[in-house]
N, C-alpha and C positions, 0 to 999 in steps of 0.2 A: 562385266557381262550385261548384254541389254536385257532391259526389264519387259516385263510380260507386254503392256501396252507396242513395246520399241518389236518386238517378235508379230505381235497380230498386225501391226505397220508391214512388216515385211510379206504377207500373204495379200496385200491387193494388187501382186506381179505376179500370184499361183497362175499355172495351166488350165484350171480347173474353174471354169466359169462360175460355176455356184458358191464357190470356195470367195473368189474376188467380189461376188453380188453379197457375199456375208460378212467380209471382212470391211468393208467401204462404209456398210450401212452400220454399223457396230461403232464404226471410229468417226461419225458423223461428231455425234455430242462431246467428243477427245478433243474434236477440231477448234474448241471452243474453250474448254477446263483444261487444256494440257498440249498445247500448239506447238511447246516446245521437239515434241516426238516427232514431227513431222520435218524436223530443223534439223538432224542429223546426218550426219554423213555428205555434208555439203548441199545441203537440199534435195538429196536425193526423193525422200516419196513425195516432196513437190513434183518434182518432173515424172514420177512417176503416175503423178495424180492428172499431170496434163494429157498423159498417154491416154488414161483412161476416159478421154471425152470422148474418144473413137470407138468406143465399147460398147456393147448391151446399152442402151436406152437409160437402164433402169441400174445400172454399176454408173454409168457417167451421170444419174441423178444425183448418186451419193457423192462420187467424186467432185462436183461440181458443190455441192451443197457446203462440203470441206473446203475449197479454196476459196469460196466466199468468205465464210468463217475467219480463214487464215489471213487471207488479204489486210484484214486490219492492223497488222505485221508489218512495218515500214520493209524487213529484211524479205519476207515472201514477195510483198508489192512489189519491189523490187526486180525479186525472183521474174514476176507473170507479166510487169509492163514494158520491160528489156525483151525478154522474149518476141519479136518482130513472126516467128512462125506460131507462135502461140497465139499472140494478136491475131495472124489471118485466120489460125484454124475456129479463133470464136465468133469473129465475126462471118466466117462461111457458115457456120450451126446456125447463128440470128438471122440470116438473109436469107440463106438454102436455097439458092438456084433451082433445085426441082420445085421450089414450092412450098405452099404454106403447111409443112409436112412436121416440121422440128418438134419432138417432143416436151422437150426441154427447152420450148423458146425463153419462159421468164427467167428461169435458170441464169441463161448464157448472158442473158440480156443483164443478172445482174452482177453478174463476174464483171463483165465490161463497165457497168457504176462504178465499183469498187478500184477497176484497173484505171479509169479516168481521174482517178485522185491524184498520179503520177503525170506533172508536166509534159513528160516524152509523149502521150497519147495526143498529143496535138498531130503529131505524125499521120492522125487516122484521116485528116484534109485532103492528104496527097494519097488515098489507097485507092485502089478501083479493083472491082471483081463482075464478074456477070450478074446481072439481076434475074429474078426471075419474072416470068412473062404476064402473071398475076400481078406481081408487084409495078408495073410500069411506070419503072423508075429509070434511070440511065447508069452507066458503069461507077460512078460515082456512091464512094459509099456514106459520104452523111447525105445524100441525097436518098438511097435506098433506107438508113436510120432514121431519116425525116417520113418518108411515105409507109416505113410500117409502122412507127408511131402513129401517125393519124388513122390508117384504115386498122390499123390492128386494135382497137380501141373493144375491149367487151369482148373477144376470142372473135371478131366480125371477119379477120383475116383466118385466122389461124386458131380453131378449137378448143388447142391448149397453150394458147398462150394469149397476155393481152398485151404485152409490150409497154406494158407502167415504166418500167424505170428506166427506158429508155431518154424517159425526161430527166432522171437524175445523169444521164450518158451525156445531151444535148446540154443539159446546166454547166458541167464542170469543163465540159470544150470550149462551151462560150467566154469562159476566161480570158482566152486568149485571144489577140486582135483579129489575126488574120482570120479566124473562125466569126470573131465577131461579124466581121465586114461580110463573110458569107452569107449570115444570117441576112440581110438588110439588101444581098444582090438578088436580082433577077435571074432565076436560073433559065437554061438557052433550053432542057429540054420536054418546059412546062410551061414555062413563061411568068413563073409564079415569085413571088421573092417570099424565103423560106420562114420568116418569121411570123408569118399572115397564116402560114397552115397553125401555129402553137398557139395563136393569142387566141384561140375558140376555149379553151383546154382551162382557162383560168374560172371556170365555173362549173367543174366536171365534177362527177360521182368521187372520184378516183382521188384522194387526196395526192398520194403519188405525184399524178401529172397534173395539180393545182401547186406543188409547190417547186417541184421542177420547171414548171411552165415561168411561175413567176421571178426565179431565180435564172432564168433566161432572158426574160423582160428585162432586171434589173441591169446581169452585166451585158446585154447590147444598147441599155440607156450609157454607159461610159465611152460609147462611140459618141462624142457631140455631134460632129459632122452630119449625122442622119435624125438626131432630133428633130428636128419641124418634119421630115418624112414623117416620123415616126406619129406626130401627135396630127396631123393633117389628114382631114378625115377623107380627104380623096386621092389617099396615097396609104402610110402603110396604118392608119389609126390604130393605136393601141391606149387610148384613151382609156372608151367604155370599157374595153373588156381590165383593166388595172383600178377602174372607180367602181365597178358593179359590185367586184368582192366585198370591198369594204365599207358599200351601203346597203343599210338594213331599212327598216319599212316606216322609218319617218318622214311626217311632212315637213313639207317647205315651207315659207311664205313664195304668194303668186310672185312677189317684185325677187326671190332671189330662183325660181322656179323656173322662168322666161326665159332666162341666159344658159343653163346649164344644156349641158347634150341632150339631143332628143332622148337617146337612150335611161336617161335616171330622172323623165319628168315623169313616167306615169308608170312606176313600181307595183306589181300587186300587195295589196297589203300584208300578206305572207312573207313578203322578201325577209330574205337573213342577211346577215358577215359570214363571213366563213369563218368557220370555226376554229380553226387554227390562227392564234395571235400573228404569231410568227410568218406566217403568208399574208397578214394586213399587213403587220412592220414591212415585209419586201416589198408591198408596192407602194407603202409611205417612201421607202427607199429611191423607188423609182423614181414617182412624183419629184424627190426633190431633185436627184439627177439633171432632171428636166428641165428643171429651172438655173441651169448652168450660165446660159446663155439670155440676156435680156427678151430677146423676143421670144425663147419661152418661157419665161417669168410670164410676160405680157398674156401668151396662149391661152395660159392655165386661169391667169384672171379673165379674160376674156370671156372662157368657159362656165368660170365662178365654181371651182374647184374648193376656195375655203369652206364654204358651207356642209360640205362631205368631210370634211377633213376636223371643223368641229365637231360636227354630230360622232365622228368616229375617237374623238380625244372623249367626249361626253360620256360615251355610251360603250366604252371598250375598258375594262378595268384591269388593266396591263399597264405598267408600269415604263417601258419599251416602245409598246405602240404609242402612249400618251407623250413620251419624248422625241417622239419621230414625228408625231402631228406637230409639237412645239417649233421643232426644227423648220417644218413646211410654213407653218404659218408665220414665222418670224421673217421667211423671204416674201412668202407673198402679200405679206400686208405692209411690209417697208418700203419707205421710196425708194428710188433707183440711185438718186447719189451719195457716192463712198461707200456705198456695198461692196464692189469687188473683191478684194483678196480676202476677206474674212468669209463669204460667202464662198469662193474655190477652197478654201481651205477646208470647209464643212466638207463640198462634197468629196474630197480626197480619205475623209476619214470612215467611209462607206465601206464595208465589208467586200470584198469579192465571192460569190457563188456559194455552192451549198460545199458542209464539212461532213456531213454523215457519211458514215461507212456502213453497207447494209449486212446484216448479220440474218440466217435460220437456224 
């Protein structure tokens, strides 16, 4: 016989609208202590829970809030990133062609996080739908993902929603090549190359889109090919905005002060790190990326990059970050012969992109 819980499962398909706004909202915190009730009968109130994103506002808050929850489930994941009409009908709620109208934009937005943990979502490159005329973006939908991430920033688009984790959407895409090589093109109908809208974001209120952002940085630094674009300050620089985080408000001496970016010679005394270790380790991460290749080994001295990168081994009592400075600084203070293969080998043992699964 099904148990009381596997029974109040079966009333989020009642006729009676009040009845499914009462039953969704009740099996919210189930979604989380007892996942398994939602796993019967072949997945049945999973798909039944995707019906309900078409519903009342406020039944598809709850429904929505539960397959979040669930998605940490390799077999639900499964379930919602196979799904090809499931995919379009969340990304039509995140974009909504009428308009910056979606109730549930963070919602949806973070079903789509959680559904990007699944390889298949690389598919999302090849979709196109209508934008809307606000959004002036093109059919293209990580292009319309790219343009409400950045205007949608503080509810500036859309009231109820700010599109945070749209950065953890754009981090686990960037995984994959073909998306990398996105990031770093010139889109035909902005003219803008898409990786130049996110590196603003790595100093943002938002932790959210501070570590999203920088977990994008990282994996389109495994593109070598666009390195020198990428650190060339009249092309796509992502320098400052990757060394500002993780400089706080020490001096320099003037002879190592001269060399460095214009951007981290004259800090107000207030500057912080960012407070999160784990977002300095991602752009130690970077950094050493970077130095893949000799002549950006050469850049970053150029630059004079070590002096940041002690002060942040000094001054950062993390354990992670202090071995990631090691790592940086053992390339850039060694000479260039016989480094080779020990130094690719470093960079091969680099994480790819972010792991978290997002839970309410």
């Amino acid at each position: 016989m099904p148990s009381e819980l596997e029974e109040l499962v079966g009333f989020i398909t009642h006729q009676n609208p009040q009845v499914r706004l009462g039953a969704t909202e009740i099996l919210v915190p189930y979604s989380l202590s007892d996942p398994g009730i939602f796993k019967v009968d072949d997945m049945r109130p999973i798909k039944n829970l995707k019906v309900l994103l078409n519903d009342h506002f406020q039944v598809a808050e709850h429904a929505l809030s539960c397959l979040i929850n669930l998605s940490g489930d390799p077999e639900v994941l499964e379930c919602l990133a196979s799904d090809d009409k499931f995919l379009d009908l969340v990304l039509s709620f995140i974009v909504n062609a009428q308009g910056p109208k979606e109730e549930n934009a963070n919602l949806f937005a973070m079903v789509l996080a959680n559904m990007t943990k699944s390889d298949s979502l690389k598919r999302i490159m090849d979709k196109k739908q209508e934008s809307p005329k606000e959004l002036g973006s093109d059919d293209c939908i990580l292009n319309q993902l790219m343009d409400l991430f950045v205007k949608g920033q503080s509810g500036s688009y859309n009231p109820k929603g700010d599109y945070d984790y749209l950065a953890y959407v754009l981090a686990d895409l960037s995984k994959h090549e073909k998306i990398r090589k996105y990031f770093v093109t010139e889109q035909t109908y902005d003219k803008v190359i898409p990786i130049t809208k996110l590196k603003v974001f790595t100093e943002h209120d938002s932790h959210i889109r501070r570590r999203g952002v920088a977990s994008i940085l990282k994996n389109v630094a495994f593109d070598v090919d666009s390195h020198m674009s990428l650190m060339y300050d009249d092309e796509i620089d992502i320098l400052p905005y990757i060394l500002l985080p993780i400089t706080g408000n020490e001096e320099y001496d003037e002879d190592e002060t001269i060399s460095m970016l214009p951007d981290l010679q004259l800090l107000p005394p207030d500057k912080k790190r960012d407070s999160d270790n784990t977002i300095i380790q991602t752009h130690l991460e970077t950094l050493l990326l970077l130095t893949t290749t000799r002549a950006g080994r050469e850049h970053l001295r150029g630059v004079n990059v070590y002096p940041v990168v002690r002060e942040t081994h000094s001054r950062v009592d993390d354990k992670d970050v202090q071995e990631a400075c090691d790592r940086l600084v053992q390339v850039l203070m060694r000479d260039e012969e016989g480094e080779g293969q020990d130094h690719q080998r470093r960079i091969t043992e680099l994480a790819d992109g972010e792991e978290e699964i997002t839970e309410v």
